[in-house]
N, CA, C and O atoms as a printed pandas DataFrame, in Angstrom:
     atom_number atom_name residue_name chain_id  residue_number  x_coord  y_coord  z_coord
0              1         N          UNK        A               1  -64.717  -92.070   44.136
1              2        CA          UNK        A               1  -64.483  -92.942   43.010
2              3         C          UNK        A               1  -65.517  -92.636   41.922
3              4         O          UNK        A               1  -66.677  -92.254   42.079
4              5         N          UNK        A               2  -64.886  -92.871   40.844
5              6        CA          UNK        A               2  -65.998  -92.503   39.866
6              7         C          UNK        A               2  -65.744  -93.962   39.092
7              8         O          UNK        A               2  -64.766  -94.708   39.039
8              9         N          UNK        A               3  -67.588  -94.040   38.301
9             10        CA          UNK        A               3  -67.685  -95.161   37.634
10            11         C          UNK        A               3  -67.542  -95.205   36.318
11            12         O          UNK        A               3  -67.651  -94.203   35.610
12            13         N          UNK        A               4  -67.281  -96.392   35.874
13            14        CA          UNK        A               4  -67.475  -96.350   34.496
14            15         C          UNK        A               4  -68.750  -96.557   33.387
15            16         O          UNK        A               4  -68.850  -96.346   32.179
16            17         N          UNK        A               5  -69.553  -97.013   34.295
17            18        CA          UNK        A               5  -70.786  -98.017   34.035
18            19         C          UNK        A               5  -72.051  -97.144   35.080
19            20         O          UNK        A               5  -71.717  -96.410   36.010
20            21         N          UNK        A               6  -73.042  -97.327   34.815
21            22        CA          UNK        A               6  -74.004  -96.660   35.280
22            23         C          UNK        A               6  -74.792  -97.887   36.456
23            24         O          UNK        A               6  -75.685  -97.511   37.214
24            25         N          UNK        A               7  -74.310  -99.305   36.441
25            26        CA          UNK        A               7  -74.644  -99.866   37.493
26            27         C          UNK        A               7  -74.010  -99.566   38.947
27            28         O          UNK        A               7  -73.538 -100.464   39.644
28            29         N          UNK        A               8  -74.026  -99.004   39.107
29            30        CA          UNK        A               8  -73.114  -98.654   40.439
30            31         C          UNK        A               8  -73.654  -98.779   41.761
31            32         O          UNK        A               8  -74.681  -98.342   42.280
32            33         N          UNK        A               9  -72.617  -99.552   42.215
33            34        CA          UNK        A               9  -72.805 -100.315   43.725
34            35         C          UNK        A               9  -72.399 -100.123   44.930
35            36         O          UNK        A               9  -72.573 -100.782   45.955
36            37         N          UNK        A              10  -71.742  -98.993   44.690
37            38        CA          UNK        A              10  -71.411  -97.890   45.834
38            39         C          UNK        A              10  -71.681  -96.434   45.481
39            40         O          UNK        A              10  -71.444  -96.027   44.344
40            41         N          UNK        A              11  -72.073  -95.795   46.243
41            42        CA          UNK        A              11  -72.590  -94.132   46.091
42            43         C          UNK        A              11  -71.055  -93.264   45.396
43            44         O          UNK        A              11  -69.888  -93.652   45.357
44            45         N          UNK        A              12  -71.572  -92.221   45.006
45            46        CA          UNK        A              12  -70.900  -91.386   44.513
46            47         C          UNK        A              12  -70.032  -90.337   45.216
47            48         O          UNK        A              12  -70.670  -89.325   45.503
48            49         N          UNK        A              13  -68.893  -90.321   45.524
49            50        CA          UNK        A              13  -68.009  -89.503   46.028
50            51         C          UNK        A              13  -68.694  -88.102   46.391
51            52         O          UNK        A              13  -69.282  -87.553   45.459
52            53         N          UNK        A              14  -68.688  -87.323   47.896
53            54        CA          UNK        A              14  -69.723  -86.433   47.559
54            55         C          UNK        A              14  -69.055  -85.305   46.663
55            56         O          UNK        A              14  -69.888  -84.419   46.475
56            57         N          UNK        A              15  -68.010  -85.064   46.127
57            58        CA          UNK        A              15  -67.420  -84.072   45.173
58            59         C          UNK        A              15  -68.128  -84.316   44.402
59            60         O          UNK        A              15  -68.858  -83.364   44.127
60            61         N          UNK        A              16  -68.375  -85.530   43.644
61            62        CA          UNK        A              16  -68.688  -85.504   42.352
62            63         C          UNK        A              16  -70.045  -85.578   41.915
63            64         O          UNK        A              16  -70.483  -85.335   40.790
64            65         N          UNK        A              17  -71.050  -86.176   43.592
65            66        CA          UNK        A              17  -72.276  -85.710   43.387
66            67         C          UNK        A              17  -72.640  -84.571   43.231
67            68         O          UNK        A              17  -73.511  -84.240   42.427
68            69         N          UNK        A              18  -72.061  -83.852   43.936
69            70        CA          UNK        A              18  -72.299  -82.194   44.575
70            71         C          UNK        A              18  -72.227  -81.889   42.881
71            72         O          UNK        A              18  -73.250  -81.646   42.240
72            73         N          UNK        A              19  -70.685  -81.946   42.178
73            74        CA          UNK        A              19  -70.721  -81.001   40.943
74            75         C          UNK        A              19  -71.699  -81.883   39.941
75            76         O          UNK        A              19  -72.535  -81.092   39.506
76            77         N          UNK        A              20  -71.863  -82.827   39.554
77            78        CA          UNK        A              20  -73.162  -83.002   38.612
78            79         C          UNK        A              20  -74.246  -82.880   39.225
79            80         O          UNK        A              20  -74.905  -83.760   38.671
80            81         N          UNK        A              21  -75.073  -82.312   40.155
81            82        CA          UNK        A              21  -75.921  -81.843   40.876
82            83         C          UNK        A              21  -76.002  -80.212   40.409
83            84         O          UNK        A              21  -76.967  -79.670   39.870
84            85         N          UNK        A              22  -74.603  -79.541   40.805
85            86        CA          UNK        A              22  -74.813  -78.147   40.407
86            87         C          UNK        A              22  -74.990  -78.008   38.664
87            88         O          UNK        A              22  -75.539  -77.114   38.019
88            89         N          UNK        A              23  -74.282  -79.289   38.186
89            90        CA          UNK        A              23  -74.616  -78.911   36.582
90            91         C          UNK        A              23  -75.972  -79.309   36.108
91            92         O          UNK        A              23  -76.227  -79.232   34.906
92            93         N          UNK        A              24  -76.811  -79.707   36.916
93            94        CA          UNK        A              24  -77.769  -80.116   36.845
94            95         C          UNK        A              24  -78.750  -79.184   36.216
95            96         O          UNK        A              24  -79.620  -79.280   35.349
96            97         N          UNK        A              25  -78.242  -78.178   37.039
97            98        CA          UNK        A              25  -79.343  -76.740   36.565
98            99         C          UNK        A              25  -79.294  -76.101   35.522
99           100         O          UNK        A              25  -80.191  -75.358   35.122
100          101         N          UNK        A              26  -77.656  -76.438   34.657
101          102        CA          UNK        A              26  -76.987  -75.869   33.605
102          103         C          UNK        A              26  -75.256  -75.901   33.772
103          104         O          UNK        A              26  -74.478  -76.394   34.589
104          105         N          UNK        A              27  -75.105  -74.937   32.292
105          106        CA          UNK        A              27  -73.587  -75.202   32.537
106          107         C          UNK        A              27  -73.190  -74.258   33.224
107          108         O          UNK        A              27  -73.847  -73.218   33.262
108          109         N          UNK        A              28  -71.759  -74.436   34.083
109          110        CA          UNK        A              28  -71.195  -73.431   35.104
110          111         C          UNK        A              28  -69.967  -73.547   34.973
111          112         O          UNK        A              28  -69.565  -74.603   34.485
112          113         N          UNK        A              29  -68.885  -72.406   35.401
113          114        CA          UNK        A              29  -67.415  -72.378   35.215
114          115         C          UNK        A              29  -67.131  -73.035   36.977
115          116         O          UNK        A              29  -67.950  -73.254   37.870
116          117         N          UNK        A              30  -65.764  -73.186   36.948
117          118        CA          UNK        A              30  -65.320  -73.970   37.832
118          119         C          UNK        A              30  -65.875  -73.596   39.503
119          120         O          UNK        A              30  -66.456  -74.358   40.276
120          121         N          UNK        A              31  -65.394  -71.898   39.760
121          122        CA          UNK        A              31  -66.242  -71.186   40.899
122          123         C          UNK        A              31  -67.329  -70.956   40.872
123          124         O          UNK        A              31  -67.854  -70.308   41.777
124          125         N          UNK        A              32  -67.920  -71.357   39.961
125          126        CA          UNK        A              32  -69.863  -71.375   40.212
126          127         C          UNK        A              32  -70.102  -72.757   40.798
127          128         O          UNK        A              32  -70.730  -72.973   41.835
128          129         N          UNK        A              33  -69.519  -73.689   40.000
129          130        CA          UNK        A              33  -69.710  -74.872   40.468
130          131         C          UNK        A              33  -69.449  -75.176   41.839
131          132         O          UNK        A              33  -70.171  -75.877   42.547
132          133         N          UNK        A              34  -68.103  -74.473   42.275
133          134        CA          UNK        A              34  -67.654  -74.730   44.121
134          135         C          UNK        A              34  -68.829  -73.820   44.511
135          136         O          UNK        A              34  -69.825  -74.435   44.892
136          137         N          UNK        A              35  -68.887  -72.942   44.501
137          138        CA          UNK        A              35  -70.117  -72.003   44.770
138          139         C          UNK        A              35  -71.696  -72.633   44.839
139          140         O          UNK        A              35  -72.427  -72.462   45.814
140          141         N          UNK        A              36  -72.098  -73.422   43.574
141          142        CA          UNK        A              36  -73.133  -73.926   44.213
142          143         C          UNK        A              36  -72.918  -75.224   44.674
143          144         O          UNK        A              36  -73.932  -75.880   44.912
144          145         N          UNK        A              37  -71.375  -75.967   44.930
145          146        CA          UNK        A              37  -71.937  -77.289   45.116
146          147         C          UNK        A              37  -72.222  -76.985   47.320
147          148         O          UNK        A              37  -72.873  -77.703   48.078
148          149         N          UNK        A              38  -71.419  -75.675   47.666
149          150        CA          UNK        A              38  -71.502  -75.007   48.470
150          151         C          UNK        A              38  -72.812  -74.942   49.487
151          152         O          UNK        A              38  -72.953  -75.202   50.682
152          153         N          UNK        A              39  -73.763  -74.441   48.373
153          154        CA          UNK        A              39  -74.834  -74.105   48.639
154          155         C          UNK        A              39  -75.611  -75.139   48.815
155          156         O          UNK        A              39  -76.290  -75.218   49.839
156          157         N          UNK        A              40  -75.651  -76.264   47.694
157          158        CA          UNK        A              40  -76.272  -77.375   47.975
158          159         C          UNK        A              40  -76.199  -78.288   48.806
159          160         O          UNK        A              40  -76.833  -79.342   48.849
160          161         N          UNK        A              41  -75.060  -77.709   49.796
161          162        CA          UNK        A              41  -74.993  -78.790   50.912
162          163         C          UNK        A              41  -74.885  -77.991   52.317
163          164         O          UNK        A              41  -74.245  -78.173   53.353
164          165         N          UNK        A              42  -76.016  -76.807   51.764
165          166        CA          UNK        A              42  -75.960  -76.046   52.994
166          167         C          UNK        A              42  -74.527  -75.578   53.764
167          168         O          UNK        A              42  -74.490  -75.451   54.988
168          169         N          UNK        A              43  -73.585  -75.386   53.069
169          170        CA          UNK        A              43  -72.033  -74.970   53.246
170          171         C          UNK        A              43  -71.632  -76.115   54.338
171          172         O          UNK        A              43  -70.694  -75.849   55.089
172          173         N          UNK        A              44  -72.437  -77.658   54.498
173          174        CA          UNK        A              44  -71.986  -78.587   55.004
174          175         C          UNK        A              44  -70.351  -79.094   54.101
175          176         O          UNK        A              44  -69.386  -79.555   54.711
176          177         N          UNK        A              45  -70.373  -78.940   53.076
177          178        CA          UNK        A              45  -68.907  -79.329   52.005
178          179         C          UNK        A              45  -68.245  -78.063   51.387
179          180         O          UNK        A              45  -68.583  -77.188   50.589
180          181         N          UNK        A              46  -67.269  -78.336   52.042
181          182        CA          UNK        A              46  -66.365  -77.097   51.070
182          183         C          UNK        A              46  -65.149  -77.962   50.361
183          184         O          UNK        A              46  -64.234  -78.555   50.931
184          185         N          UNK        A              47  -65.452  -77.840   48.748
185          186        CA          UNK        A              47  -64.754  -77.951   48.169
186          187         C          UNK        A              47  -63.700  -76.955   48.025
187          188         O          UNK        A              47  -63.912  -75.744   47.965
188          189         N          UNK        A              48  -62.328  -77.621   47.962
189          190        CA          UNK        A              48  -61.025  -76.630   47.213
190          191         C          UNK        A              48  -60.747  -76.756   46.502
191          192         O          UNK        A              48  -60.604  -77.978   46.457
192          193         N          UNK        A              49  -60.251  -76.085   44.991
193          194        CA          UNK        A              49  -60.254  -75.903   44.009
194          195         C          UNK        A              49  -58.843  -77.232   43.501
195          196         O          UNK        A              49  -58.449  -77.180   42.336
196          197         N          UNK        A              50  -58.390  -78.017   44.201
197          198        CA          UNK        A              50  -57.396  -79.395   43.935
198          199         C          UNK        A              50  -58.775  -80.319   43.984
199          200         O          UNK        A              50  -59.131  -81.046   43.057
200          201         N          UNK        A              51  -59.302  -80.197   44.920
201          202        CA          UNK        A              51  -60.532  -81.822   45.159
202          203         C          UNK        A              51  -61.601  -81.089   43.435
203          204         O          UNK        A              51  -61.651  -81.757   42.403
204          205         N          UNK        A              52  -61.998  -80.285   43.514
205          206        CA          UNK        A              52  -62.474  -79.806   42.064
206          207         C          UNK        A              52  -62.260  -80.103   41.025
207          208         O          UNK        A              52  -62.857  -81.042   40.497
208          209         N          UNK        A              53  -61.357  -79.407   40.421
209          210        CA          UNK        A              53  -60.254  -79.966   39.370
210          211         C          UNK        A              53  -59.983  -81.314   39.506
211          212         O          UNK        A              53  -60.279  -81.931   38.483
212          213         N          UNK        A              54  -59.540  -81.983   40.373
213          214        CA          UNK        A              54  -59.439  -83.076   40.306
214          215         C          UNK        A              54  -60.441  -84.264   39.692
215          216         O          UNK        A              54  -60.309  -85.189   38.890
216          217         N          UNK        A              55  -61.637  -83.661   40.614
217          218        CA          UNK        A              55  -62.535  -84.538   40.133
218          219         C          UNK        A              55  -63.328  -84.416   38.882
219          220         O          UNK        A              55  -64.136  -85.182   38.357
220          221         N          UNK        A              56  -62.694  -82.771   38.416
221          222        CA          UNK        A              56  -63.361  -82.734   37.142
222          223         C          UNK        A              56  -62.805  -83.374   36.281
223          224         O          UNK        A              56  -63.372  -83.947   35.351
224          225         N          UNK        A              57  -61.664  -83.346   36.491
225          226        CA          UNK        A              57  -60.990  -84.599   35.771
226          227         C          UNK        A              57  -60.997  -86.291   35.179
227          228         O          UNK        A              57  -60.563  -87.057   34.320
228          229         N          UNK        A              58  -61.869  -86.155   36.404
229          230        CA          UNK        A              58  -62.548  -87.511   36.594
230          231         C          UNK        A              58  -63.791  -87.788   35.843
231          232         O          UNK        A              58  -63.896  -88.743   35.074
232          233         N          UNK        A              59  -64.812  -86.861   36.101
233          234        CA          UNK        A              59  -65.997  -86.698   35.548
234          235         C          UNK        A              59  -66.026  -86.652   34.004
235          236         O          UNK        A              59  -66.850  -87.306   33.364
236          237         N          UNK        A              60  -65.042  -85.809   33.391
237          238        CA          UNK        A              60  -64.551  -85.374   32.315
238          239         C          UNK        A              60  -64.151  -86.790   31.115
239          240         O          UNK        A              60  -64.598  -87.014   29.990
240          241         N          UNK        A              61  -62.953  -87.672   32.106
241          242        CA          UNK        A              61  -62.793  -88.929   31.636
242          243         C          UNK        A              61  -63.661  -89.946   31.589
243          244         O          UNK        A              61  -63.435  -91.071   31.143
244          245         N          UNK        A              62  -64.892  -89.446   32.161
245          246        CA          UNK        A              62  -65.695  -91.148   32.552
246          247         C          UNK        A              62  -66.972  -90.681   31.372
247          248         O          UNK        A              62  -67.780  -91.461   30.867
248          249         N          UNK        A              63  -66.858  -88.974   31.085
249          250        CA          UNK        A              63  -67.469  -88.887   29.947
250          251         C          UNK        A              63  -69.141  -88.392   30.310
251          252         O          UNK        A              63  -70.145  -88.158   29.636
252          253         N          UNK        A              64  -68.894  -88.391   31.322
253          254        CA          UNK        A              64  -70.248  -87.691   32.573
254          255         C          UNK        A              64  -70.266  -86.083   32.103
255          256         O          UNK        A              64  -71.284  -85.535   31.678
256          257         N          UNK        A              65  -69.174  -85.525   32.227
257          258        CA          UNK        A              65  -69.631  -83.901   32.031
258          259         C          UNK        A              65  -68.358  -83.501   30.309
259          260         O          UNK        A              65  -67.373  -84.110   29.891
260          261         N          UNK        A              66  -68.816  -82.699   29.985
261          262        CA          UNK        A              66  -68.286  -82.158   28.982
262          263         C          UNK        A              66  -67.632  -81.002   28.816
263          264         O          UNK        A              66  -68.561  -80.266   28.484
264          265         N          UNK        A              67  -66.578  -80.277   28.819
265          266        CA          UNK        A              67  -66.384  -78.723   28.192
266          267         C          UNK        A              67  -66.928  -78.254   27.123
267          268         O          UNK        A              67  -66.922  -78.755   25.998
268          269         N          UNK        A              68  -67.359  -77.373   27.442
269          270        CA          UNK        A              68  -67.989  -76.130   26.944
270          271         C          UNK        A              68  -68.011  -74.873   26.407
271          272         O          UNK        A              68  -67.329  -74.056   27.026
272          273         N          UNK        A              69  -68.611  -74.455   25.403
273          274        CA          UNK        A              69  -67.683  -72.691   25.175
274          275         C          UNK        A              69  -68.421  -71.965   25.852
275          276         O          UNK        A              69  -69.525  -72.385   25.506
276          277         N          UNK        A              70  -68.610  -71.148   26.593
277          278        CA          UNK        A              70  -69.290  -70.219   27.626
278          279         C          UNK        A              70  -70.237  -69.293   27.110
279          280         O          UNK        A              70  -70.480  -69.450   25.913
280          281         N          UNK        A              71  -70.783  -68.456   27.633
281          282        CA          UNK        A              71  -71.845  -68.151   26.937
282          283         C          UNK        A              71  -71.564  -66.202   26.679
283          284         O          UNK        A              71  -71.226  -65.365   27.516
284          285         N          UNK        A              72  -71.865  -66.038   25.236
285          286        CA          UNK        A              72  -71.214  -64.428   24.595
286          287         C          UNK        A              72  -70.181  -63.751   25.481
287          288         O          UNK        A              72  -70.404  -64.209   26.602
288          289         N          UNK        A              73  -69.488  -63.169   25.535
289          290        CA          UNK        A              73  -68.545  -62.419   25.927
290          291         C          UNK        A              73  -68.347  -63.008   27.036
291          292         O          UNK        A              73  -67.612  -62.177   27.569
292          293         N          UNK        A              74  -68.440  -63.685   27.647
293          294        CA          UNK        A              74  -67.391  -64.524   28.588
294          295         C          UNK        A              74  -65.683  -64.573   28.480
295          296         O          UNK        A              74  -64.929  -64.619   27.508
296          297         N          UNK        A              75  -65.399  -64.533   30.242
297          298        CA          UNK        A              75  -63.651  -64.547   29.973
298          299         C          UNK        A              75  -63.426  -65.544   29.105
299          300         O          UNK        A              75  -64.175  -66.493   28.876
300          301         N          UNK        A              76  -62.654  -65.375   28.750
301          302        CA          UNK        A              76  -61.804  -66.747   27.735
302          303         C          UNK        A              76  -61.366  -67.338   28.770
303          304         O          UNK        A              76  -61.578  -68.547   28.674
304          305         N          UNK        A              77  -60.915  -67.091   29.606
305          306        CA          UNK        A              77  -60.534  -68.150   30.666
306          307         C          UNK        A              77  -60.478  -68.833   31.276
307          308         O          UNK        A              77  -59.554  -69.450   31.806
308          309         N          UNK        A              78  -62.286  -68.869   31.353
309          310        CA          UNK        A              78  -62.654  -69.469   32.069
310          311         C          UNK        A              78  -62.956  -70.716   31.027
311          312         O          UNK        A              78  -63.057  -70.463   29.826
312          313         N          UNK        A              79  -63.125  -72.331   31.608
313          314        CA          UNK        A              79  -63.996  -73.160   30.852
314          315         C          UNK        A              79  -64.974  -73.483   31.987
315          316         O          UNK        A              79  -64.997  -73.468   33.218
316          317         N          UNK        A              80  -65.884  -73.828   30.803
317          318        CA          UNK        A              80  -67.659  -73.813   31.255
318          319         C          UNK        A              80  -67.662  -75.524   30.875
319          320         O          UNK        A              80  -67.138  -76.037   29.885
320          321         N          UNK        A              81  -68.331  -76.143   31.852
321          322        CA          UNK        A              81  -68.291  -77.087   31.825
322          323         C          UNK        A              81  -70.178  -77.988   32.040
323          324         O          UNK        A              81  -71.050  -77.712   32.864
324          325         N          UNK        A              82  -70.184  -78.537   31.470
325          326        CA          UNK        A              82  -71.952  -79.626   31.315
326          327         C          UNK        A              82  -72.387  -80.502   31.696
327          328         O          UNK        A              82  -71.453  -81.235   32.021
328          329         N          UNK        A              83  -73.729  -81.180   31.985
329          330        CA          UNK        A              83  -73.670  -82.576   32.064
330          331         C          UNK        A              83  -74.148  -83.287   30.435
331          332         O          UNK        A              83  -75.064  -82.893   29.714
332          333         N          UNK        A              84  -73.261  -84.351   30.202
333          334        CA          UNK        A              84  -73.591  -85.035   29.617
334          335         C          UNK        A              84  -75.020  -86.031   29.695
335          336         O          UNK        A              84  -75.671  -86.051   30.740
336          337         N          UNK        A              85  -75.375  -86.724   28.679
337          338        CA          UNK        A              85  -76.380  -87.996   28.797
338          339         C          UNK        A              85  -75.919  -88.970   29.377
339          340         O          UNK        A              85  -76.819  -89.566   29.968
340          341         N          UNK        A              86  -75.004  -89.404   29.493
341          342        CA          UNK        A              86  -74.288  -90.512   30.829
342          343         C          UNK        A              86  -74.352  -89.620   32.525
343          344         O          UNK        A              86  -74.810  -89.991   33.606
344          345         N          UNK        A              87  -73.655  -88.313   32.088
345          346        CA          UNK        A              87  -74.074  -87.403   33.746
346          347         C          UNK        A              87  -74.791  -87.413   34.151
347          348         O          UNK        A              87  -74.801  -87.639   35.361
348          349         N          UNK        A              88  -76.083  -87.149   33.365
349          350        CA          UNK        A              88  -77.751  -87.218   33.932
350          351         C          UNK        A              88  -78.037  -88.292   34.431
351          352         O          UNK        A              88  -78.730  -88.497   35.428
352          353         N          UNK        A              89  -77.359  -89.249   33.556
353          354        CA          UNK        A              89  -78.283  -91.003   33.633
354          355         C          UNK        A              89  -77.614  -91.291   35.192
355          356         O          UNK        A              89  -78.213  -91.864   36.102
356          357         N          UNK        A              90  -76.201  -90.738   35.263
357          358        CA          UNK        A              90  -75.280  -91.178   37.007
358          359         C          UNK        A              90  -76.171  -90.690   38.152
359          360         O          UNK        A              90  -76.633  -91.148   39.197
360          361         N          UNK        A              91  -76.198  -89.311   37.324
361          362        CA          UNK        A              91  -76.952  -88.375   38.724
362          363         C          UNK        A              91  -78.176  -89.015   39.095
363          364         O          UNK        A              91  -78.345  -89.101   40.311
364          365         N          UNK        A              92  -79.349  -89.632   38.138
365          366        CA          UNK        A              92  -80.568  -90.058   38.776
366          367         C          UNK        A              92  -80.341  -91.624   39.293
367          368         O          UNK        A              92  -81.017  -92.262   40.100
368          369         N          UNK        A              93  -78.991  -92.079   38.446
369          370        CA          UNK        A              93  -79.008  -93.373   39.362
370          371         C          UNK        A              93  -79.081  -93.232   40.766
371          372         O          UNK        A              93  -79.747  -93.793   41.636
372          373         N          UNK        A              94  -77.988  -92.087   40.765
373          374        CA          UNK        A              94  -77.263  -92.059   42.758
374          375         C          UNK        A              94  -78.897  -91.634   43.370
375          376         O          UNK        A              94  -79.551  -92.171   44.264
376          377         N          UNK        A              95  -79.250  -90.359   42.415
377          378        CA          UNK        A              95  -80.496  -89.663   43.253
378          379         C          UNK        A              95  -81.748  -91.293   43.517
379          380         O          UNK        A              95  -82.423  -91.508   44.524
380          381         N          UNK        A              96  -81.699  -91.883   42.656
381          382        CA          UNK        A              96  -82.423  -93.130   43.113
382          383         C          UNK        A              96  -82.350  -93.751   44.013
383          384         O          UNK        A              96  -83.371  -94.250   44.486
384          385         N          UNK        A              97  -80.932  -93.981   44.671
385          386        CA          UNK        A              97  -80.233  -94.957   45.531
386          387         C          UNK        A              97  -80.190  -94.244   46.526
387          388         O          UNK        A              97  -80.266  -94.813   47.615
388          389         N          UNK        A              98  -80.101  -93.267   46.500
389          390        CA          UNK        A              98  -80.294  -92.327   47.822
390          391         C          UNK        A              98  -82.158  -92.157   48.438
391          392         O          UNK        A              98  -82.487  -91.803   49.570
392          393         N          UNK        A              99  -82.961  -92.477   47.464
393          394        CA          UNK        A              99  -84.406  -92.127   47.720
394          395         C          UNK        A              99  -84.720  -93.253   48.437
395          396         O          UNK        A              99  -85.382  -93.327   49.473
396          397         N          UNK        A             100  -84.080  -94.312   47.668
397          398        CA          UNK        A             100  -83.988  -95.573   48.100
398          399         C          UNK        A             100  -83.528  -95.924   49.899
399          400         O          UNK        A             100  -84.159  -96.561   50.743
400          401         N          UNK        A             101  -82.689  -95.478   49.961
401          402        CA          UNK        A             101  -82.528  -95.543   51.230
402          403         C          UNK        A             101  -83.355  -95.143   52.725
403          404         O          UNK        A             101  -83.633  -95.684   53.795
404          405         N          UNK        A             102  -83.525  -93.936   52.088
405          406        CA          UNK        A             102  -84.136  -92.767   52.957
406          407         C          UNK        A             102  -85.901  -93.360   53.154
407          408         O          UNK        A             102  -86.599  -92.782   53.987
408          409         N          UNK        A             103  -86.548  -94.624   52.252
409          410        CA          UNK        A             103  -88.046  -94.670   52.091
410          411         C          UNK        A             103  -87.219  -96.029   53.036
411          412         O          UNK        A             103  -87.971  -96.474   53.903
412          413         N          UNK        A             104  -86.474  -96.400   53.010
413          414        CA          UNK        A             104  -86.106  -97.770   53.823
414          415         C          UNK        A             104  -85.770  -96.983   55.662
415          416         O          UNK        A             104  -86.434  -97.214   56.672
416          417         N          UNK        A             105  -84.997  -96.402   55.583
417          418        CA          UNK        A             105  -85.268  -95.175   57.253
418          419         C          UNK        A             105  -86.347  -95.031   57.738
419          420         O          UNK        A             105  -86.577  -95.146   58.942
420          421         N          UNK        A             106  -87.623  -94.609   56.397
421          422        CA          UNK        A             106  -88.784  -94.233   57.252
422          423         C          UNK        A             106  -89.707  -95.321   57.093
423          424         O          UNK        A             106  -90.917  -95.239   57.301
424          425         N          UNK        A             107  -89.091  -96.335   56.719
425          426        CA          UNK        A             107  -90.261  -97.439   56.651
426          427         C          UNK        A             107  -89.727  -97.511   58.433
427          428         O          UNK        A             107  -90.569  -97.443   59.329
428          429         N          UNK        A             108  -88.579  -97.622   58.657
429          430        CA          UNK        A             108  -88.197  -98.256   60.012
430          431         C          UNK        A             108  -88.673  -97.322   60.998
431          432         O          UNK        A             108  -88.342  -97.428   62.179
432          433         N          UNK        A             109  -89.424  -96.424   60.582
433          434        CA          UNK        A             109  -89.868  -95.414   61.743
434          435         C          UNK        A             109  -88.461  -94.694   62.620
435          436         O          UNK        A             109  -88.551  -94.284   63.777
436          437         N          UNK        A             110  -87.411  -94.660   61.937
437          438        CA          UNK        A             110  -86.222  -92.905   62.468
438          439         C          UNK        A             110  -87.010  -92.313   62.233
439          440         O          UNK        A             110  -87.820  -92.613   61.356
440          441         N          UNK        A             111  -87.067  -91.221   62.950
441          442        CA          UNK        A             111  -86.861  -89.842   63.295
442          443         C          UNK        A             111  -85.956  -88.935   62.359
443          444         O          UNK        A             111  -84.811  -89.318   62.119
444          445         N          UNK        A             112  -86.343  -87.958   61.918
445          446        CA          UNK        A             112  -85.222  -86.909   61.115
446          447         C          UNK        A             112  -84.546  -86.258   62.263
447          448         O          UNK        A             112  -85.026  -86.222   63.396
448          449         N          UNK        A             113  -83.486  -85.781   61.939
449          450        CA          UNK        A             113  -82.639  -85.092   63.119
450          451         C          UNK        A             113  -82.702  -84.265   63.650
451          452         O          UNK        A             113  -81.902  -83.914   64.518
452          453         N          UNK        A             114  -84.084  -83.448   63.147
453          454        CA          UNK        A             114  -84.173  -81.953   63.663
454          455         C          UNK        A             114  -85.188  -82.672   64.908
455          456         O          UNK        A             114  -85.490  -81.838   65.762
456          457         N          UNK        A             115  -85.640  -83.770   65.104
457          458        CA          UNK        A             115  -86.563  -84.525   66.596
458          459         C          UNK        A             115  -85.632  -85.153   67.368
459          460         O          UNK        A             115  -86.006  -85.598   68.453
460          461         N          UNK        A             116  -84.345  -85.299   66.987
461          462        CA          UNK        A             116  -83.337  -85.572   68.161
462          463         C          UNK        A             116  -82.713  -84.560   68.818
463          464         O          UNK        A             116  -82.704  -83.393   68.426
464          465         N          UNK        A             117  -81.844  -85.236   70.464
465          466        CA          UNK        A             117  -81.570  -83.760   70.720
466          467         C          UNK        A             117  -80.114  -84.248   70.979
467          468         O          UNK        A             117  -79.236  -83.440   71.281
C-alpha cells in the first residue's frame, strides 16, 4: 500500500521500500532498479517487472518518485526515474520506524539470527 500522507501507520510494502531505497543513491531505469532493489535485500526479494511497474505506478501517483530524462545518450527507451522531496521524506519516515523497532528488540535482549540455530 502506498500512502498519501507522510504519517504512516503501517510500514511500507517491501516493493516500494526496496525501489525508493535503490533511488536513494540516484536516478535509475526500471532494470537497475529490480537489479538493485535485488541486491539490497541480499536477493532475499525478487521483484518482476508487473509488481515493478506496478508499483511504480503507485509511487509515481502519490508523487514520491518522478520521471526523468536519462542521462546523454541514453536509450530513449528507457525512462529514468527519481526520488522526489516527499520520496525522501517516506523513505526516512519508514527508515525511522524500522530503527525504531529494531532499538525496541534489543532493548528486550533478542538475539540476531546469525546466534540462533
Amino acid at each position: 500500500m502506498i500512502y498519501s500522507c507522510l504519517s504512516m501507520t503501517e510500514p511500507l510494502a517491501p516493493a516500494a521500500f526496496l525501489i525508493l531505497l535503490a533511488l536513494a543513491s540516484g536516478e535509475k531505469h526500471g532494470y537497475a532498479i529490480m537489479r538493485e532493489a535485488r541486491a539490497l535485500s541480499d536477493g532475499g526479494f525478487q521483484m518482476g517487472p508487473a509488481t515493478l511497474y506496478t508499483t511504480i505506478r503507485r509511487l509515481l501517483d502519490s508523487g514520491w518518485i518522478e520521471e526523468v530524462s536519462g542521462p546523454h545518450g541514453a536509450d530513449v527507451r528507457r525512462r529514468y526515474y527519481a526520488l522526489t522531496g516527499k520520496g525522501h521524506s517516506a523513505l526516512h519516515v519508514e527508515l525511522d520506524r524500522m530503527r525504531s523497532i529494531v532499538n525496541k528488540a534489543n532493548a528486550l535482549g533478542l538475539p540476531s539470527a546469525e546466534f540462533q540455530s
